[in-house]
N, C-alpha and C positions, 0 to 999 in steps of 0.2 A: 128565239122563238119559244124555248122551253123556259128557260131560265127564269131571265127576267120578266117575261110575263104573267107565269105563274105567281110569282110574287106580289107580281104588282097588284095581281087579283086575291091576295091572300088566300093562292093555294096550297097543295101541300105535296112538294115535289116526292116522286118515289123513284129513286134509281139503282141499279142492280148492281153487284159486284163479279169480275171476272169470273169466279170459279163457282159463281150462279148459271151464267150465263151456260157454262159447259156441263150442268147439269140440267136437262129438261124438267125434271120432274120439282127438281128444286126452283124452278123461276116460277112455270106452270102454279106452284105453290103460294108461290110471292105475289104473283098475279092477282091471285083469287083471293088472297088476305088484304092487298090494297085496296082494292075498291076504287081502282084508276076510272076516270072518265072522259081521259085526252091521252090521247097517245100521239107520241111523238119519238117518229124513229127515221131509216134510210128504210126503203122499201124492201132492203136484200135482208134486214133481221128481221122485217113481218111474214118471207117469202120461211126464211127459217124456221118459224113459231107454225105458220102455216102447213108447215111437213108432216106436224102432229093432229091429228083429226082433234083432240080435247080442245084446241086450241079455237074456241068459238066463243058466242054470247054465254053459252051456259058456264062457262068459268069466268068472264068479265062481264055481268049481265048490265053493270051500269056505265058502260064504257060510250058514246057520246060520239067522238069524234076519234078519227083517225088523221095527222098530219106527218106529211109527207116531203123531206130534202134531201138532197146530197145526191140523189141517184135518178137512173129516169124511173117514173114508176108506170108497168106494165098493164095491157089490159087483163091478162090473163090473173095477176094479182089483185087487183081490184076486183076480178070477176067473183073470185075467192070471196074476199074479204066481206062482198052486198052478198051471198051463200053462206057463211058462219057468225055475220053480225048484221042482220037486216035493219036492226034497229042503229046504226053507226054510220055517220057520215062520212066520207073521205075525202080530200082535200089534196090536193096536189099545187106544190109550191115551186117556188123556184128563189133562188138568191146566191152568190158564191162568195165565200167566206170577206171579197175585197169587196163587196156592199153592205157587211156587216147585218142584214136582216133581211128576209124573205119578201121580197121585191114584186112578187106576183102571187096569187091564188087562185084556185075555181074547186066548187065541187063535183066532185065529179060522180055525179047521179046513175040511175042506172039508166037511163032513158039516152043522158049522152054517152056513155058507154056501148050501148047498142050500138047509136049512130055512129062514132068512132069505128068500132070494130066493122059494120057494114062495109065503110070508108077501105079498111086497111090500111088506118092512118095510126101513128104515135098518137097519144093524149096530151092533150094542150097543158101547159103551164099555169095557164092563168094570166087575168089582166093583171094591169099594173095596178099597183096601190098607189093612195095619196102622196104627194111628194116625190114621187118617182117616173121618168119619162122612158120609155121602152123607144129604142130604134134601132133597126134595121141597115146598116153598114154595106157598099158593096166596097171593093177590092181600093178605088180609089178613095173613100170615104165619103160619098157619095150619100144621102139617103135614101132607101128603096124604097116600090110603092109594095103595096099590101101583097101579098101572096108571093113575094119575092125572096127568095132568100139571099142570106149573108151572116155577116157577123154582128151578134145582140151587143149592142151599148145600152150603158146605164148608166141612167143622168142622174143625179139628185144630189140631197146634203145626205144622204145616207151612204153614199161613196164614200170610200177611207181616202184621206191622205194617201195615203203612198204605203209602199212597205219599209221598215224601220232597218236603218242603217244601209239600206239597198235603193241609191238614186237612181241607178242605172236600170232597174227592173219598172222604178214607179217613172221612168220617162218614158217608157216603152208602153207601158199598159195604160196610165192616167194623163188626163189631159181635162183643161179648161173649154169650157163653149158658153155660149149664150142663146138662150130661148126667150124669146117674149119680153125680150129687155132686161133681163135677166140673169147673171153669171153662174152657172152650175158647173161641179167638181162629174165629171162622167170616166166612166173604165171601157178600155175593150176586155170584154170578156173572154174572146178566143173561141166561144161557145158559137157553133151553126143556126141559124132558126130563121124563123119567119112570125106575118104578124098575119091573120085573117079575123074579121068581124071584133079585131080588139084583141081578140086571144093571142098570147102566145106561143107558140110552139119550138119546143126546142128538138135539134139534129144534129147530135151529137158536136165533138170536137172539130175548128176544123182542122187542125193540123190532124186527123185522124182519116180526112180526107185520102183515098187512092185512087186511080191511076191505072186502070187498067184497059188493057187493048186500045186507048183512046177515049175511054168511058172513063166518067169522073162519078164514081163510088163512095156512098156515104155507107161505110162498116156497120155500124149502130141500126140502119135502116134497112140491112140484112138483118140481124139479131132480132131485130124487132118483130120482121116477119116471118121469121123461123118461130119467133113465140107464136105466133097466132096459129101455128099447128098446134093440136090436140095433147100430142103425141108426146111434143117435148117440153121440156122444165123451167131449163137453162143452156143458152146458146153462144159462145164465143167466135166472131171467125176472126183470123190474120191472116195478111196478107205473106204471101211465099217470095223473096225478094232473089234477085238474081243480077248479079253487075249493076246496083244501083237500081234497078225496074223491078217494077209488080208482075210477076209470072203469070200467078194463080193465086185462089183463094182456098184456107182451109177453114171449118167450122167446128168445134167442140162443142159438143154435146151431149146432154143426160136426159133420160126419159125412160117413160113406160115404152118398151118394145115388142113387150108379149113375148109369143115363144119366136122371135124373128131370130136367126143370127145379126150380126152385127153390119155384115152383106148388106143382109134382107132391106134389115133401119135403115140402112144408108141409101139405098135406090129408093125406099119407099118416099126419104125426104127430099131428094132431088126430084120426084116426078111429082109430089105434093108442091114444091115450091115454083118450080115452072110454073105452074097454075096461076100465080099468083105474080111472078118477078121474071123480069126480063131474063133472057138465057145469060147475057151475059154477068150479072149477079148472083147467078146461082154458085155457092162454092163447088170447086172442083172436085175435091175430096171432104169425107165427115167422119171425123174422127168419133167414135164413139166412148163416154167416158163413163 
């Protein structure tokens, strides 16, 4: 997505060195002498760049386009990003490294950002691109209909082969089908999601999936809606295991608390997130970090 496209457009890549990276002042520097106009990162180093208030238009003032892989990216980041680069698009992708190229896109405006957030939904991934067929898997392999969730397959000739020297992983993941008369190389991705109005949406791993009290728990869709508090940052929970089973849930967490104890933050987030998620989703304990 970076690479070889920039090239092929006869641009002119700028990439940073480790011991830029661990200097703010020094990349902030680099930034602002490039003259970037695409960016292209995981959303957790724009959420890093972001922690610096200089980090806006006025240091990248020709910067164009923001693109987005590897991570889910948040509303609470993107809310940022349309607040220090009005002028900059953002784009939320999806692809995992065994389709070889970013498989899906959308922009994500500020208009469907509202509406998401309204929602208290994750942000869609994006349609699929040319060449590529998006479906929805359930357990038996199955195809699901729209608003269903399961596991994302991914059909195309942008599917890899296999992985090299490991037959045993590419019998497991990759597999041949046919569409419309047609033989395509497709992967299970592993990854949760769904398909509505074309778009799609991803939900976390599923092997991430738990188990608790009888409820089938998507972790990520806590975290997710721990962001959409004000309050906090960055959100972690795991699951508390005991003889094999899910006990409990705990949540790590950074944010602005004010002058709370750590007490304080922690009830104020369980009675914030009630509001929003079933009781039994709400973590047990909230670590604060």
């Amino acid at each position: 997505m970076d690479l070889y496209t920039s090239l092929a457009c006869g641009g002119t890549l700028h990439t940073m060195t480790k011991k830029m990276q661990e200097d703010y002042n020094a990349m902030f520097e680099h930034f602002k002498q490039s003259d970037i106009n695409v960016w292209v990162s995981t959303p957790s180093f724009a959420d890093m760049c972001l922690s610096d208030r200089k980090f806006s238009g006025e240091l990248i003032p020709n910067l164009e386009v923001f693109l987005f892989c590897g991570e889910v990216l948040t509303t609470a980041t993107v809310s940022k990003l349309h607040q220090r680069f009005p002028k900059a698009k953002v784009i939320n992708t999806y692809g995992p490294t065994e389709s070889t190229v970013a498989v899906t896109d959308v922009e994500i405006t500020p208009e469907l950002l509202e509406n998401i957030m309204s929602q208290g939904k994750s942000l869609p991934v994006g349609h699929e691109k040319k060449g590529t067929i998006i479906e929805i898997h359930g357990e038996q392999g199955e195809i699901l209909e729209e608003g269903q969730q399961g596991e994302i397959i991914i059909i195309g000739d942008t599917v890899s082969t296999g992985y090299y020297k490991r037959d045993d992983l590419t019998k497991k993941a990759f597999f041949q089908c046919e569409r419309n008369g047609i033989k395509y190389r497709a992967y299970h991705t592993g990854d949760a999601g769904y398909l509505k109005e074309g778009q799609l949406f991803y939900n976390g791993r599923i092997d991430l999936q738990v188990k608790l009290h009888g409820y089938r728990i998507e972790v990520e869709d806590i975290e997710n809606n721990m962001l959409r508090l004000p309050q906090i940052s960055h959100a972690v929970v795991l699951p508390n295991m005991k003889d094999g089973k899910v006990k409990s849930l705990t949540a790590f967490v950074t944010g602005d608390k004010g002058e709370k104890s750590d007490l304080e933050f922690s009830r104020q987030i369980k009675t914030e997130l009630k509001e929003i998620l079933p009781a039994y989703m709400v973590p047990k304990k909230n670590k604060i970090c």
